[in-house]
C-alpha positions as CSV (number, residue, x, y, z in Angstrom):
1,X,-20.8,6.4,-68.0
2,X,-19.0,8.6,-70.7
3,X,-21.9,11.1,-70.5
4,X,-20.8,11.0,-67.0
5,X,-17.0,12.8,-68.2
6,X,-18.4,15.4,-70.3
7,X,-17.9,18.6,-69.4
8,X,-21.1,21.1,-69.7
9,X,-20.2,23.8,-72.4
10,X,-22.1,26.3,-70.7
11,X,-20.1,26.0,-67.4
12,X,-17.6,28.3,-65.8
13,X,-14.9,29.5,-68.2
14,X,-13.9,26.1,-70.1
15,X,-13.7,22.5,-69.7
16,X,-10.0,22.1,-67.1
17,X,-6.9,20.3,-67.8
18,X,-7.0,16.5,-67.7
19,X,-4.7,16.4,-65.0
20,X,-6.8,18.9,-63.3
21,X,-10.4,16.7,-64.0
22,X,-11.3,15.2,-60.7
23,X,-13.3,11.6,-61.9
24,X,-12.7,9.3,-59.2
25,X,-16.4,8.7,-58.9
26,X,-16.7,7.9,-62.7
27,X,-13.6,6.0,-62.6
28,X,-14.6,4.3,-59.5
29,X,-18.8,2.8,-61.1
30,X,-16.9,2.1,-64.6
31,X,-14.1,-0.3,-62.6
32,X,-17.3,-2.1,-60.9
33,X,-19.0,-2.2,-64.4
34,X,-15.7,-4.0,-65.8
35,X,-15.8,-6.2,-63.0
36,X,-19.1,-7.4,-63.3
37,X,-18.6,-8.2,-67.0
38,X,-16.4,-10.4,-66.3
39,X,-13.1,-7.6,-67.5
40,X,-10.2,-8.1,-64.8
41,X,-7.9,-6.1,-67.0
42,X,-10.1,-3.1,-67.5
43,X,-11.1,-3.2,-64.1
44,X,-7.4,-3.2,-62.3
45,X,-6.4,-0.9,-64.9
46,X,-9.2,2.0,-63.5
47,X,-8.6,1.4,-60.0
48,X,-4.6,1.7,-61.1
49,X,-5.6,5.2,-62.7
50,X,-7.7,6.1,-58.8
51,X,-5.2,4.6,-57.1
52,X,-2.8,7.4,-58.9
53,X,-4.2,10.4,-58.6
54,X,-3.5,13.2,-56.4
55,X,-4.6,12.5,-52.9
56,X,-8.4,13.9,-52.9
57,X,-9.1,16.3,-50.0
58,X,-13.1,15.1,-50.4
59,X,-13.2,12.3,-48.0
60,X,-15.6,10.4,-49.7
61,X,-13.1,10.1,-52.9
62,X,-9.9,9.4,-50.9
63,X,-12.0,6.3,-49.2
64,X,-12.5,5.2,-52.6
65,X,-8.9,5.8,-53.3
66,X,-8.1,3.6,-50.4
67,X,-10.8,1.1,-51.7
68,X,-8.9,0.7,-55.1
69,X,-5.6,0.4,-53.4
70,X,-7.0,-2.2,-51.1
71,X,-8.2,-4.0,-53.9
72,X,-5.3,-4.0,-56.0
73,X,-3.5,-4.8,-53.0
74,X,-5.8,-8.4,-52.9
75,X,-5.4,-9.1,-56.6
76,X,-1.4,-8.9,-56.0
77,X,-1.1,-5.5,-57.9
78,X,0.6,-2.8,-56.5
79,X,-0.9,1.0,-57.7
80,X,2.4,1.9,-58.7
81,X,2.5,5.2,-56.3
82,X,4.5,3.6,-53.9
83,X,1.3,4.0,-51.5
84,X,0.6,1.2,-49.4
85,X,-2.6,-0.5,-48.6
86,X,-3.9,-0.5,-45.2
């Protein structure tokens, strides 16, 4: 999974921001991997960090946006950016 997050030095003109690195995908497999081995804490604190980010305009990452909220939502946890869960 951390492979996953490193940025190809060959690749444009440098690695972005942080804040600007889009990794809801890779945040999104290494929540299910916490789950799975039995790590509620590591897991609800990824799908905290999706839950947070900036509203993706790629469908496919603001469903798994909406998946994290709606899971945090069902543990009791609330994402902490005042979004609600459908």
């Amino acid at each position: 999974m951390e492979e996953s997050r490193a940025w190809p030095s060959q690749l444009g003109v440098g690695e972005p921001y942080p804040d600007e690195k889009n990794e809801i995908l890779a945040d999104w497999l290494a929540a299910y991997l916490q789950k799975k081995i039995g790590n509620s804490t590591g897991e609800t604190n990824l799908l905290q960090q999706i839950s947070q980010r900036k509203q993706s305009k790629n469908r496919y990452e603001s469903l798994l946006q909406q998946a994290a909220i709606q899971q945090l939502a069902n543990k009791g946890v609330t994402g902490g950016c005042g979004k609600a869960a459908p």
